[in-house]
Z-matrix of the N, CA and C atoms (Angstrom, degrees):
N
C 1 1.450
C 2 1.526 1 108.64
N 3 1.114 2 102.53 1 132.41
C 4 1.791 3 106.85 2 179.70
C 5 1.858 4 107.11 3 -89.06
N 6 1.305 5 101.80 4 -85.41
C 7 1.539 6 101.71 5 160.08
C 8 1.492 7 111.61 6 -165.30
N 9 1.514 8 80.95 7 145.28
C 10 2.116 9 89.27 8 -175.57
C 11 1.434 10 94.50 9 -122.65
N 12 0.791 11 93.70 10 171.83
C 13 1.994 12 126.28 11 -162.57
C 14 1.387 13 103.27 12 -135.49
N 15 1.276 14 107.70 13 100.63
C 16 1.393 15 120.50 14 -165.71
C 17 2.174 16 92.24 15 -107.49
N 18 1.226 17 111.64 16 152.69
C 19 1.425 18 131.94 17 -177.93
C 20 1.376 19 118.56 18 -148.49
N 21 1.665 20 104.39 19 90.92
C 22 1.565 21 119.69 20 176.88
C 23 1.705 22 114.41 21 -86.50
N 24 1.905 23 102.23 22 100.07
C 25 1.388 24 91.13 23 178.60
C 26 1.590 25 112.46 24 -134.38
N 27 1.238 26 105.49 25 155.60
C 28 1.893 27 114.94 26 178.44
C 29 1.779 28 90.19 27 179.69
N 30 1.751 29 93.83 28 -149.13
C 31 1.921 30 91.87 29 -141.03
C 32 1.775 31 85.05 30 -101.36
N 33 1.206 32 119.86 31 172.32
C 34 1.265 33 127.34 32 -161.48
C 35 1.910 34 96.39 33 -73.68
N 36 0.814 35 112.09 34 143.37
C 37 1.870 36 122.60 35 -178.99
C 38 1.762 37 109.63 36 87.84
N 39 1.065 38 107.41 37 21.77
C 40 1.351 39 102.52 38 177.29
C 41 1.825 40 102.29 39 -105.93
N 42 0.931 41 107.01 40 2.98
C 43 1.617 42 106.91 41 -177.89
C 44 1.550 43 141.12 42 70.07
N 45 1.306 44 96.55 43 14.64
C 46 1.379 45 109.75 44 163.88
C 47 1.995 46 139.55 45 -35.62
N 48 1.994 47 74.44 46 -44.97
C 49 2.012 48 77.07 47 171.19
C 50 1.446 49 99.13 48 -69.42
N 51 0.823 50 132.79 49 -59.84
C 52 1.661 51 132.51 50 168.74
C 53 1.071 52 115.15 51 -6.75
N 54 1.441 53 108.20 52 -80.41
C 55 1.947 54 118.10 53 -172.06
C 56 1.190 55 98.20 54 -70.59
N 57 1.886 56 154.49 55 -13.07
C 58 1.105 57 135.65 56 151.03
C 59 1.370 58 124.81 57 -86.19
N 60 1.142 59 110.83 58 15.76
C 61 1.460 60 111.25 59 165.30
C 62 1.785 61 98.71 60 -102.59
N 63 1.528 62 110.40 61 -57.22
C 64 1.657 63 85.91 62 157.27
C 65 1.129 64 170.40 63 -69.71
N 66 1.478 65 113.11 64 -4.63
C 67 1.217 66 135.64 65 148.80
C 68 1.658 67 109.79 66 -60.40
N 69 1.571 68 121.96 67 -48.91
C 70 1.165 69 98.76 68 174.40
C 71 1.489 70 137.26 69 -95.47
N 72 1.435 71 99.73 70 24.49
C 73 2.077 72 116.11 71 161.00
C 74 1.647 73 92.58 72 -96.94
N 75 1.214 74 123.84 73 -25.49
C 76 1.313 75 105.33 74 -174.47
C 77 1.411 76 99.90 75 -90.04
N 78 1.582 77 161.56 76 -3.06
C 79 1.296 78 139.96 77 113.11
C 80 1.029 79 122.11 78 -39.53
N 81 1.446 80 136.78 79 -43.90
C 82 0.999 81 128.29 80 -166.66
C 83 1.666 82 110.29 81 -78.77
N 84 1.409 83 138.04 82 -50.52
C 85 1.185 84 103.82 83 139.61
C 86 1.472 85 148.14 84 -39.37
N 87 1.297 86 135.32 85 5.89
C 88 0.891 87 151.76 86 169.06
C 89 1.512 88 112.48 87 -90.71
N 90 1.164 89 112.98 88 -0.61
C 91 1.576 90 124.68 89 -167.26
C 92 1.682 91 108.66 90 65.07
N 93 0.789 92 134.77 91 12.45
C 94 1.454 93 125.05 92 148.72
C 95 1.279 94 146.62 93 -15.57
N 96 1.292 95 155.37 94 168.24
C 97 1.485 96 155.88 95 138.62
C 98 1.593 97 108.09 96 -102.55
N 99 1.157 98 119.10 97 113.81
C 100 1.725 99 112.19 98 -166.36
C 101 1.904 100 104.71 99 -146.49
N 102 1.528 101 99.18 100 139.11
C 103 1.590 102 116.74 101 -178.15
C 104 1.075 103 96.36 102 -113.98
N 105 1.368 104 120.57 103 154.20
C 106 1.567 105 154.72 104 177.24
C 107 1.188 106 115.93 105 -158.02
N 108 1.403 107 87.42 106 105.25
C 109 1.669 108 93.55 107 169.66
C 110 2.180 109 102.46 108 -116.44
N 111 1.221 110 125.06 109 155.13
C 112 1.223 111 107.94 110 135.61
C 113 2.160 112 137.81 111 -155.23
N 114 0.698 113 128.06 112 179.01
C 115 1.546 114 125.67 113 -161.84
C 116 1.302 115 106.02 114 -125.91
N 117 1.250 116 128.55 115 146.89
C 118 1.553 117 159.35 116 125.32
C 119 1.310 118 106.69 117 -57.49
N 120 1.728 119 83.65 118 152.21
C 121 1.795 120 101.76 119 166.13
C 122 1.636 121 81.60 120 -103.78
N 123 1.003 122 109.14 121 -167.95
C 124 1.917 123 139.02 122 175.01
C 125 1.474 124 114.73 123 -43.90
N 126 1.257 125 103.92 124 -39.97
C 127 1.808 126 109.07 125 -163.90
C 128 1.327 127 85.85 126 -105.55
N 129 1.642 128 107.50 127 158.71
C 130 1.454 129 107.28 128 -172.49
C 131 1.886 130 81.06 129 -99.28
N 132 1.036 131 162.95 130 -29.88
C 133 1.211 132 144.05 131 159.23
C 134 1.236 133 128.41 132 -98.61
N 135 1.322 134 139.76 133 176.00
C 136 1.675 135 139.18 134 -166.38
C 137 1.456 136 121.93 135 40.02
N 138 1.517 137 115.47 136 -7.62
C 139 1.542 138 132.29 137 161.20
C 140 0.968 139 122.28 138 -43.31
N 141 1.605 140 143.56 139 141.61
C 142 1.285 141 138.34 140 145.87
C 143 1.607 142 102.35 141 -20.13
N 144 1.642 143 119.86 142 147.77
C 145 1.228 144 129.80 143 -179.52
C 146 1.501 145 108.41 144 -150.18
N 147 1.163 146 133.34 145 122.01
C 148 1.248 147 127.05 146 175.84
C 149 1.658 148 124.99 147 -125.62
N 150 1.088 149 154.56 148 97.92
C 151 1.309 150 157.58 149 163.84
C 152 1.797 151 111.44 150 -65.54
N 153 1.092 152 95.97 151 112.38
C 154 2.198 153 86.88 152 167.58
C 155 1.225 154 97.51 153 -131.35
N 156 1.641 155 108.07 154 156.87
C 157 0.941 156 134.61 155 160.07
C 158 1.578 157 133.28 156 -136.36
N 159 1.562 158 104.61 157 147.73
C 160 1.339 159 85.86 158 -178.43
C 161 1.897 160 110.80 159 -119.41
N 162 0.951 161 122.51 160 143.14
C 163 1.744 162 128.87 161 -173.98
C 164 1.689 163 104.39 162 -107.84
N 165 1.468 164 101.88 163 104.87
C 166 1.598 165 89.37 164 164.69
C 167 1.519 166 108.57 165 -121.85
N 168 1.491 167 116.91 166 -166.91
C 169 1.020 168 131.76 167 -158.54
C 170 1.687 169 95.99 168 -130.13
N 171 1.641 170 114.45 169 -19.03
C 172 1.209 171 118.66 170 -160.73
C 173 1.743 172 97.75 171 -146.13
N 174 1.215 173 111.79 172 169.14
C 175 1.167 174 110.57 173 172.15
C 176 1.668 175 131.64 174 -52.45
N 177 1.371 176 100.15 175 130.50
C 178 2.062 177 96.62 176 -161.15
C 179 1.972 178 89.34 177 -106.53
N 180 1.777 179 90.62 178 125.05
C 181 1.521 180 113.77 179 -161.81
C 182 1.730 181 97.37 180 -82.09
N 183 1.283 182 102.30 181 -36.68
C 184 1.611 183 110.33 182 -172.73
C 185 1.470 184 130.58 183 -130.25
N 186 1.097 185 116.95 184 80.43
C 187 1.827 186 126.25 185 -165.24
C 188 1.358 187 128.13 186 -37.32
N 189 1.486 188 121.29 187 -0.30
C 190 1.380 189 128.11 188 -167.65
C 191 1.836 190 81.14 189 -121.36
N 192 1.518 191 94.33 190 139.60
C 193 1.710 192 105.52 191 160.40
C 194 1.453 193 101.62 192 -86.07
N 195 1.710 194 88.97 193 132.35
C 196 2.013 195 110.38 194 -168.78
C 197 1.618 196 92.47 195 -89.45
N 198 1.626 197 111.25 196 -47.10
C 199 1.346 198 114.85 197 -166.64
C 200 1.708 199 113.97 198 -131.43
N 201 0.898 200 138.90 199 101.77
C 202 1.742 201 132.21 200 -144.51
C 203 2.013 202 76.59 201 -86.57
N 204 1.138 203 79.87 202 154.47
C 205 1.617 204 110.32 203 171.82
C 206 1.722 205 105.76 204 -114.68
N 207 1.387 206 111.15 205 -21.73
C 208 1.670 207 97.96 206 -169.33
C 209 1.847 208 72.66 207 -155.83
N 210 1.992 209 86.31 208 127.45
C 211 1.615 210 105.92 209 157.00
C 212 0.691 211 121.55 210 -141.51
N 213 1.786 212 126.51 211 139.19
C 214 1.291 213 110.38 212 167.96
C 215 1.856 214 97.97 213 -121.92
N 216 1.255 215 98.72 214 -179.93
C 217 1.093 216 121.67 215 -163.50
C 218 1.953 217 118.57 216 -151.95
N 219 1.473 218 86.87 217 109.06
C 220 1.738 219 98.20 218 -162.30
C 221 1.581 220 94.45 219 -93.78
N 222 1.658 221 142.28 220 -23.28
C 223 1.099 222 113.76 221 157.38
C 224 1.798 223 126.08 222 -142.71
N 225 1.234 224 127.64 223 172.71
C 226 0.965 225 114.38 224 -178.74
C 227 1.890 226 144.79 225 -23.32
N 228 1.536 227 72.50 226 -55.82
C 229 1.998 228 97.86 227 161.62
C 230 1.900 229 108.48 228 -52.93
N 231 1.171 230 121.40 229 -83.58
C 232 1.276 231 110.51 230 152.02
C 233 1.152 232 135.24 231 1.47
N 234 1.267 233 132.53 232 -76.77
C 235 1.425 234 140.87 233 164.97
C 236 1.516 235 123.06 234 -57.02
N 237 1.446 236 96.21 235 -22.36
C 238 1.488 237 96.71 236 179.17
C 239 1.740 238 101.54 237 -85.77
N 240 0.953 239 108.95 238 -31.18
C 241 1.889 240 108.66 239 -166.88
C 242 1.428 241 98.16 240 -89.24
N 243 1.262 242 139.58 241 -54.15
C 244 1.240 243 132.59 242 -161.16
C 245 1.630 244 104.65 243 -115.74
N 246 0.970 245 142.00 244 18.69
C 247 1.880 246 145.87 245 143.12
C 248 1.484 247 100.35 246 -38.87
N 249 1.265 248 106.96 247 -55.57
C 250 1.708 249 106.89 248 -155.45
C 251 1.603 250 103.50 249 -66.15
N 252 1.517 251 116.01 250 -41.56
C 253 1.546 252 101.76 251 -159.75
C 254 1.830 253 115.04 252 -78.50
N 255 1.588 254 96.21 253 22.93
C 256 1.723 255 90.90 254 -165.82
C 257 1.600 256 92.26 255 -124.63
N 258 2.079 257 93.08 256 139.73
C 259 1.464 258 98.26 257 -161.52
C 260 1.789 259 101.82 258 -84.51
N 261 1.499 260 100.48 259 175.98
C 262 2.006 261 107.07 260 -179.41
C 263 1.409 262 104.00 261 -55.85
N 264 1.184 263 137.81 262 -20.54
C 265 1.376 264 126.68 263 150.05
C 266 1.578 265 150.18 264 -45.06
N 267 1.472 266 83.33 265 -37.11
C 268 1.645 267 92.01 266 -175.37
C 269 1.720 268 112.97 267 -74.84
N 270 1.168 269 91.85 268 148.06
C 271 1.739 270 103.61 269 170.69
C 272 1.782 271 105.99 270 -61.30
N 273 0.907 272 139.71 271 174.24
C 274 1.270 273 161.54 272 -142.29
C 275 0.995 274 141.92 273 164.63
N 276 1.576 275 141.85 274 61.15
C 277 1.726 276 148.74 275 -176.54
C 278 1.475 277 90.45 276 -96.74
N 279 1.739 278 85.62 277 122.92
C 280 1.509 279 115.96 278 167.10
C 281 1.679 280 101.16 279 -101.87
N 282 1.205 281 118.13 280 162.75
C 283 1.781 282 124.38 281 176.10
C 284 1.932 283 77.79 282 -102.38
N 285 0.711 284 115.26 283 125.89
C 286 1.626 285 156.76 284 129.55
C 287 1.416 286 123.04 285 -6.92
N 288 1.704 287 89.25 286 -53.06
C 289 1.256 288 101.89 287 -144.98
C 290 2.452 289 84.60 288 -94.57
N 291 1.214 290 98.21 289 -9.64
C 292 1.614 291 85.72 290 -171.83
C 293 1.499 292 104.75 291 -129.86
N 294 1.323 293 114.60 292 -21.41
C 295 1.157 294 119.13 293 -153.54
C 296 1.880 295 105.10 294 -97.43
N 297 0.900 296 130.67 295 132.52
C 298 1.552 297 134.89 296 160.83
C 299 1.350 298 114.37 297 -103.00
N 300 1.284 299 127.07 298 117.75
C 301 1.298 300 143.81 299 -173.34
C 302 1.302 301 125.54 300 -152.45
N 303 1.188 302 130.65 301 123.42
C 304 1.645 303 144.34 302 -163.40
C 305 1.386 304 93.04 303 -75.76
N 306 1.092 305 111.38 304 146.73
C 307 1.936 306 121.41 305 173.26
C 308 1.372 307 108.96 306 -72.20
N 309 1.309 308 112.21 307 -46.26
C 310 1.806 309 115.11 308 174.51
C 311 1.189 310 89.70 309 77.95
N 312 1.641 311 143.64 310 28.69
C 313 1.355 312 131.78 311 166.39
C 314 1.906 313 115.24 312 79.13
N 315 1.242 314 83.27 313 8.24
C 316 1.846 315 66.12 314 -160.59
C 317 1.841 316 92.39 315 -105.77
N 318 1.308 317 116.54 316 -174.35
C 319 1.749 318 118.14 317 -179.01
C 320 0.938 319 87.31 318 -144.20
N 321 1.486 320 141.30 319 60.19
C 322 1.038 321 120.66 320 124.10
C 323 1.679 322 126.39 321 -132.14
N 324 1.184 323 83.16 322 49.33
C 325 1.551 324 115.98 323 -167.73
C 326 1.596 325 116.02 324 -107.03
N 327 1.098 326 128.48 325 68.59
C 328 1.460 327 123.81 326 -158.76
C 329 1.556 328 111.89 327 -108.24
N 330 1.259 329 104.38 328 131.57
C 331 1.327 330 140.11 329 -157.56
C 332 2.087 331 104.09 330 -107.82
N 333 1.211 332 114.96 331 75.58
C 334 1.320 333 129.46 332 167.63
C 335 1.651 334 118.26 333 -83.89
N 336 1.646 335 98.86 334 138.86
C 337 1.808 336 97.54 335 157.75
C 338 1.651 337 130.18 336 -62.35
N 339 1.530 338 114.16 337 33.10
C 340 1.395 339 92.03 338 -139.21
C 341 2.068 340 130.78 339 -75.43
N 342 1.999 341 86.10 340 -4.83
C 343 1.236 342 79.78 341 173.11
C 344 1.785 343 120.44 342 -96.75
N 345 1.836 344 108.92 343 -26.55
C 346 1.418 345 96.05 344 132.26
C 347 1.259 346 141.24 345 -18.26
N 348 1.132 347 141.76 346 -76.07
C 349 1.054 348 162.41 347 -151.19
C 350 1.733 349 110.07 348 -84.29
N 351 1.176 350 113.20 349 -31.81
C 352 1.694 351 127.95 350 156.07
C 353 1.714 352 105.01 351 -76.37
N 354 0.940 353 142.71 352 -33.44
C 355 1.151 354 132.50 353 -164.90
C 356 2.093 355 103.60 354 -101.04
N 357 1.374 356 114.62 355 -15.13
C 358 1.067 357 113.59 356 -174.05
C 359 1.772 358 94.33 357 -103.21
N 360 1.208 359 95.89 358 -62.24
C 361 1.915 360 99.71 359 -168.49
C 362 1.336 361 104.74 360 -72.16
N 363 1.138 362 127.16 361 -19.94
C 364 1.445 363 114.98 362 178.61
C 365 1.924 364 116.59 363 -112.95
N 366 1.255 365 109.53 364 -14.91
C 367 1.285 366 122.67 365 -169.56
C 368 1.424 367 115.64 366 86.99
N 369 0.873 368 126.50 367 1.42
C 370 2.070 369 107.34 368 168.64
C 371 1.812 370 82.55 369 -152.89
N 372 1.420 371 85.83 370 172.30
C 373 1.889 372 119.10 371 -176.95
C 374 1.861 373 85.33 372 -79.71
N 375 1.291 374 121.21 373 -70.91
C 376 0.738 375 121.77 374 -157.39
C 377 1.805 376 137.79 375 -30.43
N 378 1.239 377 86.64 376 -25.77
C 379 1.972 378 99.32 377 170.48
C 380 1.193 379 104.27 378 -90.63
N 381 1.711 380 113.77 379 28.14
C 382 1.695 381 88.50 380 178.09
C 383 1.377 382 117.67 381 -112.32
N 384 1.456 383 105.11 382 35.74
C 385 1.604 384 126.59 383 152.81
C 386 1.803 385 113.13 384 -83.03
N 387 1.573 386 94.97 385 -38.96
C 388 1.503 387 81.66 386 -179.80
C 389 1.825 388 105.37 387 -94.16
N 390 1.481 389 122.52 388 -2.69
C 391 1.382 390 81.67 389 175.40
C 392 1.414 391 109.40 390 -91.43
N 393 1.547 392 114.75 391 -10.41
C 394 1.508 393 111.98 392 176.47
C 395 1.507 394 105.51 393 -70.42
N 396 1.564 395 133.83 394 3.02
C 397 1.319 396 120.17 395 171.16
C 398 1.569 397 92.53 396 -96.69
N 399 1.582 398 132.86 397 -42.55
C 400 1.403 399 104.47 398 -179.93
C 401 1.747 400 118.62 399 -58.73
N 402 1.385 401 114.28 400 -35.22
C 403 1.253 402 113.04 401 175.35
C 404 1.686 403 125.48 402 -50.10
N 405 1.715 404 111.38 403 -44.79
C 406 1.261 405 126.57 404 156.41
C 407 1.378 406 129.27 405 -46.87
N 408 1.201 407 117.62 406 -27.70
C 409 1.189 408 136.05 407 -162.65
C 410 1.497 409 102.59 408 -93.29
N 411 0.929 410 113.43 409 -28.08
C 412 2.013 411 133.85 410 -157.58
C 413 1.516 412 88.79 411 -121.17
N 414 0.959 413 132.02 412 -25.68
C 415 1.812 414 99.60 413 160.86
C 416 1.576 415 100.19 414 -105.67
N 417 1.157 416 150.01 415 -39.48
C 418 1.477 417 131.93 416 -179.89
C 419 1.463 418 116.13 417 -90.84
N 420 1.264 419 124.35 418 1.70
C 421 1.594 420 114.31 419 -168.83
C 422 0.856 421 120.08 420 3.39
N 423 1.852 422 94.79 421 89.96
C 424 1.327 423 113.28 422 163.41
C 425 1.900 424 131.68 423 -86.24
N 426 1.429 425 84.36 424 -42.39
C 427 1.763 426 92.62 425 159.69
C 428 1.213 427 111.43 426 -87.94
N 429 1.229 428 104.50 427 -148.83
C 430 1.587 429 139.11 428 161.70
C 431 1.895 430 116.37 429 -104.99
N 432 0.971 431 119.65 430 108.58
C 433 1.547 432 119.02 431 -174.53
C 434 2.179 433 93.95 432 -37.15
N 435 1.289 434 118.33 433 -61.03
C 436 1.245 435 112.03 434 -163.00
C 437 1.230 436 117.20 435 -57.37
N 438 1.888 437 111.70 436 -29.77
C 439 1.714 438 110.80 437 174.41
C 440 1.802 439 101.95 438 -78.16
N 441 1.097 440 137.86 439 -1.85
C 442 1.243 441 130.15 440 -153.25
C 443 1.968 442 89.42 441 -115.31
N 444 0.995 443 115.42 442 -44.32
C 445 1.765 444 121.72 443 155.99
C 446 1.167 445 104.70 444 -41.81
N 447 1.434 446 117.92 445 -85.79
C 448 1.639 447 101.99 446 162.33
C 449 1.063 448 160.25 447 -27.09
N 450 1.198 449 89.48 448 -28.13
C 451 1.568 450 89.44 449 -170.07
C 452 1.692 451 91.54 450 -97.63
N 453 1.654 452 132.22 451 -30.59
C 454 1.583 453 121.95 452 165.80
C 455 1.220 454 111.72 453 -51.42
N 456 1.147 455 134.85 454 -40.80
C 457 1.508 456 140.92 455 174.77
C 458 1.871 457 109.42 456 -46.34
N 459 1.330 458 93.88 457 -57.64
C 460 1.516 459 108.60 458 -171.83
C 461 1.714 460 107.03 459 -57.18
N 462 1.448 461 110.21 460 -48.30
C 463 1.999 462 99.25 461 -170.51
C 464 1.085 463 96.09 462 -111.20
N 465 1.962 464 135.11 463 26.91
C 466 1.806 465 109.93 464 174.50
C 467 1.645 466 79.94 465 -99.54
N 468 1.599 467 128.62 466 -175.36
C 469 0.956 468 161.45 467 124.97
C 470 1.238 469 134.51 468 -29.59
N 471 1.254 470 113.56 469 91.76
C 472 1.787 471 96.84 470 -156.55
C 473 1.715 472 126.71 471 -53.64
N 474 1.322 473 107.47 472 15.93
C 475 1.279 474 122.00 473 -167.30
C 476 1.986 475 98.36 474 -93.20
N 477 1.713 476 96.53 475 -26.10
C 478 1.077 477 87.42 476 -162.07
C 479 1.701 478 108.04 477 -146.35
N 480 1.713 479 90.02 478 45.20
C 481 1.381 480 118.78 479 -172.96
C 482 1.759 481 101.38 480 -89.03
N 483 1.044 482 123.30 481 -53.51
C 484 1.467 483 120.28 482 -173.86
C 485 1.764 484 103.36 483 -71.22
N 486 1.413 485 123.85 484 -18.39
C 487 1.331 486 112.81 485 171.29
C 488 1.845 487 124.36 486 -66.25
N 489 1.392 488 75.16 487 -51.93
C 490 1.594 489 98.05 488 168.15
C 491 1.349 490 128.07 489 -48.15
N 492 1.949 491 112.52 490 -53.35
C 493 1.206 492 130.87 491 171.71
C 494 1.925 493 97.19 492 -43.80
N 495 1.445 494 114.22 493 -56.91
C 496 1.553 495 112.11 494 -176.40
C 497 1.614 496 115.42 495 -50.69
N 498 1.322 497 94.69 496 -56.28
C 499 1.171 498 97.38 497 163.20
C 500 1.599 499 135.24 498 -10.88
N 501 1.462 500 104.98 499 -65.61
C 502 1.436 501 127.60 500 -159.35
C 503 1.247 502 109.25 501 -84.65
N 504 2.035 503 109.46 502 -17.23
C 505 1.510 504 114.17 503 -170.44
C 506 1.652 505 84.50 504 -101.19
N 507 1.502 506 143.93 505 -30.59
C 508 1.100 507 145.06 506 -164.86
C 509 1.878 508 104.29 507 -51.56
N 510 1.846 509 92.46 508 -54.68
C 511 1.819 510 102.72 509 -171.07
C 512 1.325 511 99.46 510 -60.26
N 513 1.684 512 127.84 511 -39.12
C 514 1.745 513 130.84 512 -172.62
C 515 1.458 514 101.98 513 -43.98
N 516 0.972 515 110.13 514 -62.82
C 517 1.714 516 127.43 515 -163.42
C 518 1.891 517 115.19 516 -67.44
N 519 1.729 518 103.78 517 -27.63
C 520 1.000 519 114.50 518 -174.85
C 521 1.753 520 92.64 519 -68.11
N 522 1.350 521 126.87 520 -25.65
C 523 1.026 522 127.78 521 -169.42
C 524 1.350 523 112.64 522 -72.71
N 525 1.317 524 98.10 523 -72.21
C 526 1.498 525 120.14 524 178.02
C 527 1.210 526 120.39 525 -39.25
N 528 1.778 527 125.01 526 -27.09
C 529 1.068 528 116.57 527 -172.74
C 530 2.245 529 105.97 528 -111.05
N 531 1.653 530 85.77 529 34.96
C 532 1.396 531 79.23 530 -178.63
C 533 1.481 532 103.34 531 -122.40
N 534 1.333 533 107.86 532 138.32
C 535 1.958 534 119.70 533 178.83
C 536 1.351 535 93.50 534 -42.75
N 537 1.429 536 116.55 535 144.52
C 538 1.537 537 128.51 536 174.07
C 539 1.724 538 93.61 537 -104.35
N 540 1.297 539 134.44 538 -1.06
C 541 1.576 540 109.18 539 164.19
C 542 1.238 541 110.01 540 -67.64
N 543 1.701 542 119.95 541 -46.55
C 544 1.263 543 137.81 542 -164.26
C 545 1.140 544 120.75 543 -70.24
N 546 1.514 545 103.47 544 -60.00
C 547 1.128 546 114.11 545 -174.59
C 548 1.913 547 124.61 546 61.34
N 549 1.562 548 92.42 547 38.60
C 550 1.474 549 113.63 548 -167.07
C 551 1.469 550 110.39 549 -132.99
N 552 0.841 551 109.85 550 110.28
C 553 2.101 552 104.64 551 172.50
C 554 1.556 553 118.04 552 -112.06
């Protein structure tokens, strides 16, 4: 991997600065070079929310992602503001469960339950930052699954470390168990 420009977005309280601060200890154990920056809309909750990161392999010249290679998008608002600036290349996980979005023909556009799927397989909405990072993680491998374990271990709460840990295996599986023609669940 040279470097990708990853773009974590949905509404403010969904935990995004979170999962981009762990995604980028889990490069950085990985031996990485990695930026984090992230933004608010106005309201400190239900606001536009954005987390980026960037993963290199080599020295990173400019700390803000110019062009994301991998986005996801936890809610409608999200998808509506930042869809446009990402080229037919980039990867793309939408949550499923909020978001409405046209395929535009392309497959690499994937359409997960993922805050469903936190609130049923794991018991609350609330981890469904980290299972959309195992899900992220399991279609672009960006870390290493073992630095990315780690690194949930390292910033949850140990109160609420084994939820989380599910969490992270919940988004894996959400993957694994989805048709790769479709790329639709």
């Amino acid at each position: 991997m040279a470097t990708k420009q990853i773009q974590l977005t949905g509404a403010g309280g969904q935990g995004l600065v979170l999962a981009g601060i762990i995604l980028a200890e889990a490069a950085m154990r990985d031996g990485k070079n990695v930026a984090v920056a992230q933004s608010y809309g106005p309201e400190a909750r239900l606001g536009a929310s954005k987390a980026e990161v960037i993963i290199s392999s080599e020295k990173i010249a400019y700390p803000q992602v110019t062009q994301p290679d991998v986005l996801l998008c936890l809610s409608q608002d999200a998808f509506d503001k930042y869809f446009s600036a990402v080229n037919d290349r980039a990867l793309v996980l939408i949550d499923a469960t909020h978001v409405q979005a046209p395929t535009l023909g392309r497959n690499n556009i994937y359409r997960l339950p993922l805050v469903r799927a936190a609130a049923e397989q794991v018991g609350t909405k609330l981890v469904a930052n980290v299972v959309a990072l195992g899900a992220l993680n399991a279609l672009a491998g960006l870390v290493s699954w073992e630095s990315l374990q780690k690194a949930v271990e390292q910033r949850t709460p140990a109160k609420f470390r084994a939820q989380n840990l599910r969490a992270l295996e919940v988004g894996r599986r959400l993957v694994e168990n989805t048709p790769h023609q479709t790329k639709e669940v």
